[in-house]
C-alpha positions as CSV (number, residue, x, y, z in Angstrom):
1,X,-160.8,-15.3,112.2
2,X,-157.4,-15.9,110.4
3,X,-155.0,-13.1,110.3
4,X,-154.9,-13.6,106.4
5,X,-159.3,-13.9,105.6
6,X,-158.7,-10.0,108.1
7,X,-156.3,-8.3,105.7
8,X,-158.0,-10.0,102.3
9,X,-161.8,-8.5,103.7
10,X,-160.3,-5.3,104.6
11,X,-158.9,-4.9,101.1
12,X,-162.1,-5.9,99.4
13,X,-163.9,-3.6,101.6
14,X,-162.1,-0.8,102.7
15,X,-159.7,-0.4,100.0
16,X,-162.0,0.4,97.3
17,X,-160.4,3.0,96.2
18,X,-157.0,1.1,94.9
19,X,-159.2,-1.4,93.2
20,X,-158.3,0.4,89.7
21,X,-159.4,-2.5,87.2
22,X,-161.5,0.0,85.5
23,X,-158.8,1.7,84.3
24,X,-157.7,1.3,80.7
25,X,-154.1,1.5,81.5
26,X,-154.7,-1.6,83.4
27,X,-156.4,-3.5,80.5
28,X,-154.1,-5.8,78.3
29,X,-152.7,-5.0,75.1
30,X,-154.2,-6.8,72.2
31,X,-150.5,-6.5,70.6
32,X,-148.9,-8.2,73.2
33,X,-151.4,-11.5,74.0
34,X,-149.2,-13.6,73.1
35,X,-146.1,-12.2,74.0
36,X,-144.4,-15.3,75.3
37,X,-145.2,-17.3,72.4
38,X,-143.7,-14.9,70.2
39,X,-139.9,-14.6,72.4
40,X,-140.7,-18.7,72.5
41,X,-140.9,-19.1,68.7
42,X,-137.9,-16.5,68.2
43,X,-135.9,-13.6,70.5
44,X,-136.2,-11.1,67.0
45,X,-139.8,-11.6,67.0
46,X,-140.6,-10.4,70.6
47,X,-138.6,-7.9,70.0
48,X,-141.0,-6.7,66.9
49,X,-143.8,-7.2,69.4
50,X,-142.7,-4.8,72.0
51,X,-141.7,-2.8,69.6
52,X,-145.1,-2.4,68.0
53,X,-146.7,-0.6,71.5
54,X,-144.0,2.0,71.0
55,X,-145.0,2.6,67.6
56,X,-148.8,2.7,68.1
57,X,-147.9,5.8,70.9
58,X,-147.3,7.9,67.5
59,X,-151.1,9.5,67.1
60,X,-151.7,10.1,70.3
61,X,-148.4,11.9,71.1
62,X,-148.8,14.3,67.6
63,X,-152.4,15.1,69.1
64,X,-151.2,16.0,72.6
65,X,-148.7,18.5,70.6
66,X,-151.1,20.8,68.9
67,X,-153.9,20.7,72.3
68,X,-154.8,24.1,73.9
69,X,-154.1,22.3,77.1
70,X,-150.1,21.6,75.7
71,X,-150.0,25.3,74.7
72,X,-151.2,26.1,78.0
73,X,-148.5,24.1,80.2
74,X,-145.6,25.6,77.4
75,X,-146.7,29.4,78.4
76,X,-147.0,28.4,82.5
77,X,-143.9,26.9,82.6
78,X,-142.1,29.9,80.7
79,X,-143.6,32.4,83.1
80,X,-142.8,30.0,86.1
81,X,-140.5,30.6,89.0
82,X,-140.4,27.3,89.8
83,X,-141.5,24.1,87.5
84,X,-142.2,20.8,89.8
85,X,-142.0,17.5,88.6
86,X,-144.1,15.0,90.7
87,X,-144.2,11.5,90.3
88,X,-143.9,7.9,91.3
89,X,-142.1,4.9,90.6
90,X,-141.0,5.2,87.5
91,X,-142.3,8.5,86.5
92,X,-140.5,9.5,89.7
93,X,-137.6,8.2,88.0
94,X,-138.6,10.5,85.0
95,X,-139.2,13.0,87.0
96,X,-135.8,13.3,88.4
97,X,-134.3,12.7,84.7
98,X,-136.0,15.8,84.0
99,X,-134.7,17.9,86.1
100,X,-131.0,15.9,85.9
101,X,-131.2,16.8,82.3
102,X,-132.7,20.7,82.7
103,X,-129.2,20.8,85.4
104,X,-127.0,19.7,82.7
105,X,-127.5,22.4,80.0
106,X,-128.9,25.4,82.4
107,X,-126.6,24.8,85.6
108,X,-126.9,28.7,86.8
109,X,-130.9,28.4,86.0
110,X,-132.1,25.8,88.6
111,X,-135.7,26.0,88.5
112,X,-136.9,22.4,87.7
113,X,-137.2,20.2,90.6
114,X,-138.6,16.8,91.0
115,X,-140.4,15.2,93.8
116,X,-139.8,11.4,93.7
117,X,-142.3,9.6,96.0
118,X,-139.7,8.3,98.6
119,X,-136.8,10.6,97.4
120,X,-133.7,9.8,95.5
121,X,-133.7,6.7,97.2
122,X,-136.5,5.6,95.3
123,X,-134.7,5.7,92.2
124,X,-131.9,3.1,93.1
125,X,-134.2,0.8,95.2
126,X,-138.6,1.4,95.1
127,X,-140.0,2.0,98.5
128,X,-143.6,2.2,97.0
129,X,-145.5,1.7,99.9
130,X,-145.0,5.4,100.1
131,X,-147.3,6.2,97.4
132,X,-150.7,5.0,98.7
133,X,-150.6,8.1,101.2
134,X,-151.4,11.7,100.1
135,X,-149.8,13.2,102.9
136,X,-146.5,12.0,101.7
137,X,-146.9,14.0,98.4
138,X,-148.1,16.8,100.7
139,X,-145.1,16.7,103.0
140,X,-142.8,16.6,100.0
141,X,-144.3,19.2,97.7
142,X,-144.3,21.3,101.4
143,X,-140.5,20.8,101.6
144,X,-140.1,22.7,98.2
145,X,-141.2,25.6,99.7
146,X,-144.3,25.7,96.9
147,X,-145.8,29.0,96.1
148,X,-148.4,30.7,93.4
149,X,-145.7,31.8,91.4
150,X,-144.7,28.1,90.3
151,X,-145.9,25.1,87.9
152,X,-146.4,21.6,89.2
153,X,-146.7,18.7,86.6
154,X,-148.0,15.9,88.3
155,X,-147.3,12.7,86.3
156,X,-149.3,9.4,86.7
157,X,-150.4,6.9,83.9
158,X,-153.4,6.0,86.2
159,X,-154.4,9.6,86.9
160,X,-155.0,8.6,90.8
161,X,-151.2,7.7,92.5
162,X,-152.4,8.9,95.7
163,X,-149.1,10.4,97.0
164,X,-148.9,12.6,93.2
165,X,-152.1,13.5,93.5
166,X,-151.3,14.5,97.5
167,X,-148.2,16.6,96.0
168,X,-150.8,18.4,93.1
169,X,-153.2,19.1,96.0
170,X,-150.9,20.6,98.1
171,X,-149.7,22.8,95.2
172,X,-153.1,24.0,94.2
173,X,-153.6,25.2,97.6
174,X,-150.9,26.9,97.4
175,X,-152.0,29.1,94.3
176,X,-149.5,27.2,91.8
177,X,-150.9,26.4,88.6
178,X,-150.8,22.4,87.9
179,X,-151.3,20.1,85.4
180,X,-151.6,16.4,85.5
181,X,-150.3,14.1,82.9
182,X,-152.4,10.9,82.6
183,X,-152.9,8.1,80.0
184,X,-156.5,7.2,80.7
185,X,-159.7,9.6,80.0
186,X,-159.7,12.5,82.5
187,X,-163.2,11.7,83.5
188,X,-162.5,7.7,84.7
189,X,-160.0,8.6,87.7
190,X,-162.5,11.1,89.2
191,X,-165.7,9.0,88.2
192,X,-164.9,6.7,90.9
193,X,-161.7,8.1,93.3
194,X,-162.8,11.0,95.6
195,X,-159.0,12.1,95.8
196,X,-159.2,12.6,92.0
197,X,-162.9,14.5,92.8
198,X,-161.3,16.5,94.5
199,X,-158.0,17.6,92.8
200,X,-159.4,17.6,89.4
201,X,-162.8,19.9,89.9
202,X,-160.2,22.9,91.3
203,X,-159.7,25.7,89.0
204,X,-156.4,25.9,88.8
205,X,-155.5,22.5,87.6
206,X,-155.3,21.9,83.9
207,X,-155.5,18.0,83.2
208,X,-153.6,16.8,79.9
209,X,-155.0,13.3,79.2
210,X,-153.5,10.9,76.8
211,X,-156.0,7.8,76.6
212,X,-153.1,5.1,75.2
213,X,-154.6,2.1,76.3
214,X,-152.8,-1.0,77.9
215,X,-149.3,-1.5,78.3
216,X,-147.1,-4.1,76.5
217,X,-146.8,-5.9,80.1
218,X,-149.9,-5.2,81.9
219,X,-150.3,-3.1,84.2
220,X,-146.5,-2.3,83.7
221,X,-146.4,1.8,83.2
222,X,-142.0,1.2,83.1
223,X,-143.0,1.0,79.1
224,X,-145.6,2.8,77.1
225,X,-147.2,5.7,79.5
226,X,-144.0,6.8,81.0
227,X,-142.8,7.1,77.4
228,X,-145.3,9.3,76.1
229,X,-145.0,11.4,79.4
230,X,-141.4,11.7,79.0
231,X,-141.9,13.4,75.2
232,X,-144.7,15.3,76.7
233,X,-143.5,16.8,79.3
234,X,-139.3,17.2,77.8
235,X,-141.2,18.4,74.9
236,X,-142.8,21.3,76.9
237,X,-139.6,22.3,78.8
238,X,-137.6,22.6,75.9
239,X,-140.3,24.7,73.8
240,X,-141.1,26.6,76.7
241,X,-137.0,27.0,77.3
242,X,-137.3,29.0,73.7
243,X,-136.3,26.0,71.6
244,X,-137.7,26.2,67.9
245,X,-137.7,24.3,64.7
246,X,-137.8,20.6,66.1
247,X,-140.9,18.4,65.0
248,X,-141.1,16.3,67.8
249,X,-143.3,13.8,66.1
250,X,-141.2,13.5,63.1
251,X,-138.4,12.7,65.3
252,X,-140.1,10.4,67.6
253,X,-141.1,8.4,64.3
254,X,-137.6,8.9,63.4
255,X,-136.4,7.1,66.4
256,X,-138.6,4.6,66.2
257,X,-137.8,3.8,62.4
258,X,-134.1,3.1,63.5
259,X,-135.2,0.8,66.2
260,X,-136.8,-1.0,64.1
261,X,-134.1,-1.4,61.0
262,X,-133.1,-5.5,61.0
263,X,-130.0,-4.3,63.0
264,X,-131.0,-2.9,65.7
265,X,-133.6,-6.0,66.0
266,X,-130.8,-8.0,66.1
267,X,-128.5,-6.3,68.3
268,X,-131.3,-6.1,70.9
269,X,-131.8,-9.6,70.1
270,X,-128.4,-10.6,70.5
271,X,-128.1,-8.7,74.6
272,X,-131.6,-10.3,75.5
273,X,-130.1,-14.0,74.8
274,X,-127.1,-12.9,76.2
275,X,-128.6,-11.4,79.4
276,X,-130.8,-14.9,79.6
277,X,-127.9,-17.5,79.6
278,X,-126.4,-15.3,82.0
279,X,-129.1,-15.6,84.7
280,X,-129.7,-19.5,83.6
281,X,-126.2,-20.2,85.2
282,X,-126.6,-18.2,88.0
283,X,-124.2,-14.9,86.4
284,X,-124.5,-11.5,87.0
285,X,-124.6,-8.4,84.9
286,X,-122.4,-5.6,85.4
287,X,-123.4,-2.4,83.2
288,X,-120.9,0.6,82.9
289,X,-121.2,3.3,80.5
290,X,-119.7,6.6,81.1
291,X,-123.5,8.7,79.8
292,X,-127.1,8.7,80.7
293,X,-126.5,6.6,83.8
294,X,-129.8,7.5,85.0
295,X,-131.2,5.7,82.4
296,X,-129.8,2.5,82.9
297,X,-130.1,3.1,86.9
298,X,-134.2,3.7,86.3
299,X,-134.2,0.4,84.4
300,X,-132.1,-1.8,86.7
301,X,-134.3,-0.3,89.7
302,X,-137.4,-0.5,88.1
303,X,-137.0,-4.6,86.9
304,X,-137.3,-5.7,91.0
305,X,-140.9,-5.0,91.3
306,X,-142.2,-5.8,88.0
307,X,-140.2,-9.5,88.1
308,X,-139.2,-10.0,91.8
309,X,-135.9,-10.5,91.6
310,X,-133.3,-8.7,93.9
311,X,-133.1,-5.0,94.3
312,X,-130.0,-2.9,94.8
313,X,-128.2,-4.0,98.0
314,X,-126.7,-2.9,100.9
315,X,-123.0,-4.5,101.4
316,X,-123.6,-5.2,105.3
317,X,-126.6,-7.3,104.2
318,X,-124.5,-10.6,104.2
319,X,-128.4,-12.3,103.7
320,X,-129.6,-10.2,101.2
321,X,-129.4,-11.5,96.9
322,X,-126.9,-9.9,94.5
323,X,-128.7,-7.8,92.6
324,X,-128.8,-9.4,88.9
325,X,-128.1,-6.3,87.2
326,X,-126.9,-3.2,88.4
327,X,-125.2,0.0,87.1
328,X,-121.4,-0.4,87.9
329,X,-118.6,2.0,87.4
330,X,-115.6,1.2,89.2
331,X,-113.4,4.6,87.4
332,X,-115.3,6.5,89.9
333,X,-116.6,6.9,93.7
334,X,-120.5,6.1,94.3
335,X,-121.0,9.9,95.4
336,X,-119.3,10.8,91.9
337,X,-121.7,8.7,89.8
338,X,-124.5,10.1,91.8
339,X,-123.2,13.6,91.1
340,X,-123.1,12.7,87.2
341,X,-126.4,11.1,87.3
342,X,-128.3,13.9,89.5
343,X,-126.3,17.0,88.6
344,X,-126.7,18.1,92.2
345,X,-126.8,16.7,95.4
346,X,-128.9,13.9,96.7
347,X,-132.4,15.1,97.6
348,X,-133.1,12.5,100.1
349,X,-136.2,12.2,103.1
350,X,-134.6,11.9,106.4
351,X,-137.5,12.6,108.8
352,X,-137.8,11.7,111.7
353,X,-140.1,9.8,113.8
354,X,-142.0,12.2,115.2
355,X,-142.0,13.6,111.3
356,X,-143.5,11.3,110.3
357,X,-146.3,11.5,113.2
358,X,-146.9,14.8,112.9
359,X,-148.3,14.1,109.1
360,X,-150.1,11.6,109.9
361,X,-148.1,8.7,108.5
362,X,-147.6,6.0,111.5
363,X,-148.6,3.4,109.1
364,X,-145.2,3.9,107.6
365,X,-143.1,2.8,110.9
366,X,-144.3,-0.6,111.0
367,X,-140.8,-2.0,110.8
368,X,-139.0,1.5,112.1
369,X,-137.9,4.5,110.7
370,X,-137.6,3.7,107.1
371,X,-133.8,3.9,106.1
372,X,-133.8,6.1,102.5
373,X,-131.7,8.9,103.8
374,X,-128.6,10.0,101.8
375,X,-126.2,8.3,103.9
376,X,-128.4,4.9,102.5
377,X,-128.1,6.2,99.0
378,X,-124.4,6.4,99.5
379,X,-124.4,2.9,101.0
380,X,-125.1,0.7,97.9
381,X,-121.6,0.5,95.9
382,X,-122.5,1.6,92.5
383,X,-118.3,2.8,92.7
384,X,-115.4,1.4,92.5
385,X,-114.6,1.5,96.5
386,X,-116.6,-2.5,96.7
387,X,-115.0,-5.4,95.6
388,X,-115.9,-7.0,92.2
389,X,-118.9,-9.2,92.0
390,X,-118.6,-13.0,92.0
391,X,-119.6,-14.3,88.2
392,X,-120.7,-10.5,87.3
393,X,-120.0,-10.3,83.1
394,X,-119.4,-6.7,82.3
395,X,-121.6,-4.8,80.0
396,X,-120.4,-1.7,78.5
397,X,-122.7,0.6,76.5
398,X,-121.6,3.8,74.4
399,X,-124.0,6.8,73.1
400,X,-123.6,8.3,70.7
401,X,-126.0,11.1,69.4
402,X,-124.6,11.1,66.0
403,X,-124.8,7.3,65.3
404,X,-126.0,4.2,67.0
405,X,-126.2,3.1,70.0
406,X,-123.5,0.7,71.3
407,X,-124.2,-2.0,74.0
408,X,-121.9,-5.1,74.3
409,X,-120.5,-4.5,70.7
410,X,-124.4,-4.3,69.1
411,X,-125.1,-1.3,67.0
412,X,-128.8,0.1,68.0
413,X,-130.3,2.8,66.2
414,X,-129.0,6.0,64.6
415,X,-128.6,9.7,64.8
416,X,-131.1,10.8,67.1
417,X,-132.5,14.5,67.0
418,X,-130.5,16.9,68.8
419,X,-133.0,18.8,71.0
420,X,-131.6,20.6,74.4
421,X,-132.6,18.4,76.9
422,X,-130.5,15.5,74.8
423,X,-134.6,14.2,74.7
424,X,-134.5,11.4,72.2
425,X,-130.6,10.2,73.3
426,X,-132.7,9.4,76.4
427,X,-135.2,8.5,74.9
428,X,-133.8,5.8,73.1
429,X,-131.7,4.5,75.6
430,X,-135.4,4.0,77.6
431,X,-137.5,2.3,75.0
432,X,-133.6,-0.1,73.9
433,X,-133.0,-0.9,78.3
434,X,-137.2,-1.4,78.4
435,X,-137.0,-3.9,75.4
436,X,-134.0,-5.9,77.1
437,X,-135.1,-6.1,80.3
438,X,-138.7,-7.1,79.5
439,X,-137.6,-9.6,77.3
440,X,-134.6,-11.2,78.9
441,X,-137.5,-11.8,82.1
442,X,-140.0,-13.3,79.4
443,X,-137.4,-15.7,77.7
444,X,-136.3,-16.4,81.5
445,X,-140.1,-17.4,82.6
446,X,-141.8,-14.5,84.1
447,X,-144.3,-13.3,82.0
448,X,-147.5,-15.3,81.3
449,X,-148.9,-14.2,78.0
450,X,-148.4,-9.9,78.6
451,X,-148.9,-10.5,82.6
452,X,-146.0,-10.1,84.8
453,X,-146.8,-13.3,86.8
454,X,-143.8,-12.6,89.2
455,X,-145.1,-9.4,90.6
456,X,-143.9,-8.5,93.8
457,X,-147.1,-6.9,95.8
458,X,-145.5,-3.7,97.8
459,X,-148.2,-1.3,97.7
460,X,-152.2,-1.5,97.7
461,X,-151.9,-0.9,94.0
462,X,-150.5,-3.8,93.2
463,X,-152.2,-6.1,95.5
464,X,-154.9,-4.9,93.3
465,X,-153.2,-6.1,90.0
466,X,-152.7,-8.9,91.2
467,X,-156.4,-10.0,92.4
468,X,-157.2,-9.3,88.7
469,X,-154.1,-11.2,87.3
470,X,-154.6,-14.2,89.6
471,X,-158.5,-14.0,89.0
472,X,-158.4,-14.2,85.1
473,X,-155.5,-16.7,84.5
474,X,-157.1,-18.9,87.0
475,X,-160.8,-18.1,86.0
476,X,-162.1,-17.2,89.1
477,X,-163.7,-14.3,90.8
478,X,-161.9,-11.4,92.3
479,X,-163.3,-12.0,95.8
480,X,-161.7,-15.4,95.9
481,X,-158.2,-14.7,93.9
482,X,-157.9,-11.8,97.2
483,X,-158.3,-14.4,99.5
484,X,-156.4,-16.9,97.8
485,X,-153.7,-14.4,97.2
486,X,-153.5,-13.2,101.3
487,X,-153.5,-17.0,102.4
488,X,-150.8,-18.4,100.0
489,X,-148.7,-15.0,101.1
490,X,-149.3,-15.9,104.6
491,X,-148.0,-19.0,104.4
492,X,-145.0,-18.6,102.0
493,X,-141.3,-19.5,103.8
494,X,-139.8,-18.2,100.9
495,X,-139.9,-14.7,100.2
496,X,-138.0,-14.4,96.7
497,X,-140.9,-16.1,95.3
498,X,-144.5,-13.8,93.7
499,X,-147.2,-15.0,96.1
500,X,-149.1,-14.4,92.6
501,X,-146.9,-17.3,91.2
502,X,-147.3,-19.7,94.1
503,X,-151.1,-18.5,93.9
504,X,-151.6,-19.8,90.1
505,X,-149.5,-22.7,90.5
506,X,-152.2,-23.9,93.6
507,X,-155.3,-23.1,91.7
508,X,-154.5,-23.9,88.4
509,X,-151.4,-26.2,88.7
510,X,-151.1,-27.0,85.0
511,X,-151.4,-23.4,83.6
512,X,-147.9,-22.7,84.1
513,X,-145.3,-24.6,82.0
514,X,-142.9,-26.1,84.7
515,X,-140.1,-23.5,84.0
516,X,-142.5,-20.1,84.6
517,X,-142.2,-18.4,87.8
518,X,-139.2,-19.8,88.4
């Protein structure tokens, strides 16, 4: 049998449980079906669109805030040693802005920590294979040192990220108390995932469930579940940090109201046409702002996977694509931008081989000892030491907490609410760089409808999303988009291009106008 009908029959058989389409987060938004109509009829009005699945986050966030099971994570986490942030992806990236912002305002008070699947790497280039294991969410929460006296927060839109829920497991053995953060009804992960079974039936884990739906991009948990998380879980710290008097909801709605004035539509607007006649003559995008770099770092990472195009490089990677945005600052040294962005040092994995091993994870030496140490971190030139970037148009953005936000000249937003973690300056610089990325990529071509069509396919996960992407598009089963999907990948030459793309294009040639995908 063909190496490709193997892999596509061990998926549909043995990889059950990462076939998640019966998850709502996975569903498609009805506010976003016909997303790339509304960008193609005017820039302003995708913008409103997006928009729109922020707004619609409003209920359920005020009901989170007055649950027993909030209340409960506010009084853990005051009594807490040690308050662990787990996640993935991008709430690994939000996970590490917690405890990057925590660092900022309570330097001699260190006690929140984030595990990113993959380590700091992972939140400058995605190594997401990592996260279909639970023994690398064991080994990691292990390395923490982990004891009864501590909190874990496991965050995961899906409620079954097999390397968060491997960190929460390990932490529940240990004694510590842990809550998960999900946005789909606690009982669906567990009603079909036995990792879920068993994390979520012991006593000592408190699950905080916040049922939003689909995502404005399917599938694409960058945007509306990592949001609510965010306010969730900032929301908790700062309350349980003695912080009184702020309406959290009020301000969120706040936010969201000066988002949405005719100004800040246009200013956001103006940098998504911007950012698109860049890219359609082959320019890059140089972004430098001297705050909340890790916010526009999580957003430039996090546009790779969810639209193909090149990640962060490595300067001795002569063969390797320029990155076509990327967080520049060349005032500074790349270990001094990662000292401003971290607010401590790197927190990289450097195991070794026979680390690896010894937890069981051979799978991940397929192609050698994966290279995310520190010294790799340190490697891609986010400082000045590299020489500029040939047809890179600088970008500068400017926050301020008492007015707008300013990116390229375009005012966005107002005052935001002053809260100790700075919650709703990063807040809004999120839900602004989320806007502009996902629409400069759907003006550009890559987004069917709301699915991310260009989907690069680096975990089990997302082979999974894009069976189901593939399968409805082209009206066909799920059985045959898998195949369809391993045989066109085996055969591609060109690896910039979505095997999902080249996929649709072969079984439905005219559903793609001729510019899509490209």
């Amino acid at each position: 049998m063909e190496h490709w009908k193997c892999e596509a029959e061990n998926f549909l058989k043995n990889e059950t449980e990462f076939h998640l389409g019966f998850l709502p987060s996975e569903a498609r938004n009805s506010l976003t079906m016909a997303l790339d109509q509304d960008f193609r009829r005017s820039t302003a009005d995708g913008v409103l669109t997006l928009l729109s699945c922020d707004f619609a986050l409003l209920p359920y966030f005020r009901e989170v805030l007055n649950r027993p099971e909030y209340a409960a994570m506010v009084q853990a986490i005051r009594r807490a040693r040690k308050v662990i942030v787990s996640g993935c992806g991008a709430t690994g990236r939000l996970a590490i802005l917690l405890e990057s912002a925590w660092n900022e305002v309570y330097p001699e008070d260190p006690r929140v920590l984030s595990i990113m699947t993959g380590g700091d790497f992972a939140l400058i280039r995605s190594v997401e294979n990592f996260e279909d294991y639970i023994e690398v969410g064991r080994k990691q929460a292990d390395e923490l040192g982990i004891t009864a006296d501590d909190v874990l927060i496991g965050i995961t839109a899906t409620g079954e990220t097999a390397a968060i829920v491997g960190s929460a497991l390990e932490a529940s053995e240990r004694g510590a108390s842990v809550f998960m953060l999900i946005c789909v009804p606690r009982e669906l992960p567990p009603s079909r995932l036995e990792r879920c079974r068993k994390l979520y039936s012991r006593p000592n884990v408190t699950v905080i469930d916040m049922p939003i739906g689909g995502m404005a991009l399917t599938g694409s948990t960058r945007m509306q579940s990592s949001t609510i998380e965010l306010l969730t879980a900032a929301s908790a710290l700062e309350t349980a940090s003695g912080s009184a008097g702020i309406d959290y909801g009020s301000a969120f709605a706040d936010l969201l109201d000066s988002l949405h004035a005719p100004g800040s539509i246009a200013g956001m607007a103006a940098c998504i046409d911007f950012e698109n006649e860049v890219y359609r003559h082959h320019g890059l995008i140089d972004y430098e702002a001297d705050d909340l770099l890790i916010d526009i770092l999580s957003d430039t990472t996090e546009r790779s996977p969810t639209f193909m195009i090149p990640p962060y490089k490595f300067p001795d990677d002569p063969d390797a694509a320029e990155p076509w945005a990327m967080l520049r600052d060349p005032g500074r040294s790349t270990p001094e931008i990662w000292k401003t962005c971290l607010k401590r040092a790197p927190r990289c994995i450097s195991w070794t081989r026979s680390d690896y091993e010894s937890a069981g994870l051979e799978v991940l030496l397929k192609n050698g000892v994966p290279e995310i140490d520190e010294d790799a971190l340190y490697r891609i030139p986010l400082g000045g030491s590299a020489p500029g970037r040939k047809n890179a148009h600088r970008v500068v953005f400017r926050n301020r907490p008492d007015g707008p936000l300013v990116i390229g000249g375009h005012a966005i937003g107002s005052q935001t609410e002053p809260t100790p973690l700075r919650l709703f300056e990063h807040l809004r610089m999120k839900l602004v760089m989320n806007i502009i990325s996902t629409g400069t990529m759907v003006k550009f071509g890559r987004v069917k409808s709301n699915y991310m069509i260009h989907l690069s396919i680096s975990n089990k996960k997302l082979i999974d999303r894009a069976c189901r992407i593939i399968a409805e598009l082209c009206n066909v089963s799920y059985e045959k988009a898998c195949y369809e999907l391993f045989r066109v990948q085996s055969g591609q030459l060109a690896r910039d291009t979505s095997p999902v793309v080249e996929t649709i294009r072969q079984l439905s040639p005219g559903i793609l106008d001729p510019f899509e995908g490209k």
